[in-house]
C-alpha positions in Angstrom: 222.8 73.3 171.3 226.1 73.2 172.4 228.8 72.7 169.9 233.0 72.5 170.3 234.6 72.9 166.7 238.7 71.5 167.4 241.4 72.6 165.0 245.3 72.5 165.4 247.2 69.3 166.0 249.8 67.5 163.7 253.0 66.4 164.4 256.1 67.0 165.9 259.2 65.7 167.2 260.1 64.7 171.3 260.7 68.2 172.3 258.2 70.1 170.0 255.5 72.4 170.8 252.0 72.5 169.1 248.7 74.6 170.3 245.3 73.5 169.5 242.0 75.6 169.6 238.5 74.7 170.3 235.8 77.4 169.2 232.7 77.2 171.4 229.1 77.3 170.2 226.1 77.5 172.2 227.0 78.1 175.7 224.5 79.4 177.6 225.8 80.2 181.3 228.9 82.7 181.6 230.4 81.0 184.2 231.3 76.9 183.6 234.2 74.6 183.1 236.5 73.5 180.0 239.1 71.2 179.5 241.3 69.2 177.4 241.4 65.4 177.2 243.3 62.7 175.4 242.7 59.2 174.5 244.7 56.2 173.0 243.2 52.9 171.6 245.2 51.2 174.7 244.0 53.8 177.4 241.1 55.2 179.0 240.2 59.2 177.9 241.8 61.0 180.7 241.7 64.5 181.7 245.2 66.7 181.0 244.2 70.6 181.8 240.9 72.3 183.2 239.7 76.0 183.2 237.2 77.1 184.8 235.5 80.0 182.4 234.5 83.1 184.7 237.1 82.7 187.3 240.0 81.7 185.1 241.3 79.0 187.5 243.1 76.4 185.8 244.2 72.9 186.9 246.7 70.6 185.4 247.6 66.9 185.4 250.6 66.0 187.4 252.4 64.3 184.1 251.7 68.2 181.9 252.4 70.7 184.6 255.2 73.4 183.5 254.9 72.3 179.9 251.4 72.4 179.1 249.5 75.6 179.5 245.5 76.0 179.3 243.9 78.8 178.2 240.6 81.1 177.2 239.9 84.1 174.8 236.7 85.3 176.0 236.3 87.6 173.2 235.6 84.7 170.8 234.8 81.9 173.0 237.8 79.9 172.1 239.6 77.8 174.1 243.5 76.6 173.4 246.2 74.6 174.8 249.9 75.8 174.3 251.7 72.0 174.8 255.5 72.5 174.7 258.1 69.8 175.4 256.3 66.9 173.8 256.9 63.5 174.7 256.3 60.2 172.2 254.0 58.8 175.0 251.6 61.9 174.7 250.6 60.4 170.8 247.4 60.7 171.4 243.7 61.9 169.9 243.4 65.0 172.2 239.6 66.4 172.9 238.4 69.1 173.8 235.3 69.4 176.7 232.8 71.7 178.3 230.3 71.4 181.3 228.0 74.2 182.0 227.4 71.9 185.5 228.0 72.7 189.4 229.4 69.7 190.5 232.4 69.6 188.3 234.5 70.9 190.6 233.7 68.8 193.1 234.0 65.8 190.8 237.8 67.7 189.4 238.7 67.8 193.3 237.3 64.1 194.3 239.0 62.2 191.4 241.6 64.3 189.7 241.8 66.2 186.5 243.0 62.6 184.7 239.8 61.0 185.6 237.2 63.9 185.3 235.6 62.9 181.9 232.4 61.9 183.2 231.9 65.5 184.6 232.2 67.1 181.1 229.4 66.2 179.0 229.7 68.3 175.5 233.0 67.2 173.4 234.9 68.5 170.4 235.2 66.1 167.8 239.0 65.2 168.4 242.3 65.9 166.7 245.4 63.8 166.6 249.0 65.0 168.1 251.9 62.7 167.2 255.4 62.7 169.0 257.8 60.7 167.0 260.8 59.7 168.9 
């Protein structure tokens, strides 16, 4: 049974930098996909970073790109996502994801990483990241 335990978050002013974690549990296959997500109660989960675990390819959102970096330590099957220059906007519950499937690519390539979600089907329990202003 797959399991993503999320810790990390807080908050922080515009500008500020925070890193969250998400231990793994479970995973069967050494090679699939993980990712990070975030949701608001006015907007849809959408996707913000990707990495693909066994090839280390990563893929970012257009709005995170040169401030957000994705992540893996293989040793301990954690994942982590170093988010620096923080804006109020990105208040949001941030998730962790993993899919152990061979279409996610495709689906990544098709519709974006903002609008992956339905790819990923295992999900951390959430943790909230608030930028005040």
């Amino acid at each position: 049974q797959v399991h993503l335990v999320q810790s990390g978050g807080g908050s922080v002013q515009t500008g500020g930098s925070l890193r969250l974690s998400c231990a793994a549990y479970g995973l069967s296959y050494a090679s699939y996909w993980m990712g990070w997500f975030r949701q608001t109660p006015t907007k849809e989960r959408e996707g913000v970073a990707v990495i693909y675990v066994g090839g280390g390819r990563t893929m970012y959102a257009d709005s995170v790109k040169d401030r957000f970096t994705i992540s893996r330590d293989n040793a301990d099957n954690t994942l982590y996502i170093q988010m620096n220059g923080l804006k109020p906007e990105e208040t949001a519950m941030y998730f962790c994801a993993a899919d152990e499937g061979s279409d996610v690519l495709a689906g990544i390539q098709r519709l974006g990483v903002e609008r992956s979600r339905e790819y990923f089907a295992y999900w951390g329990q959430g943790t909230q990241v608030t930028v005040s202003s």
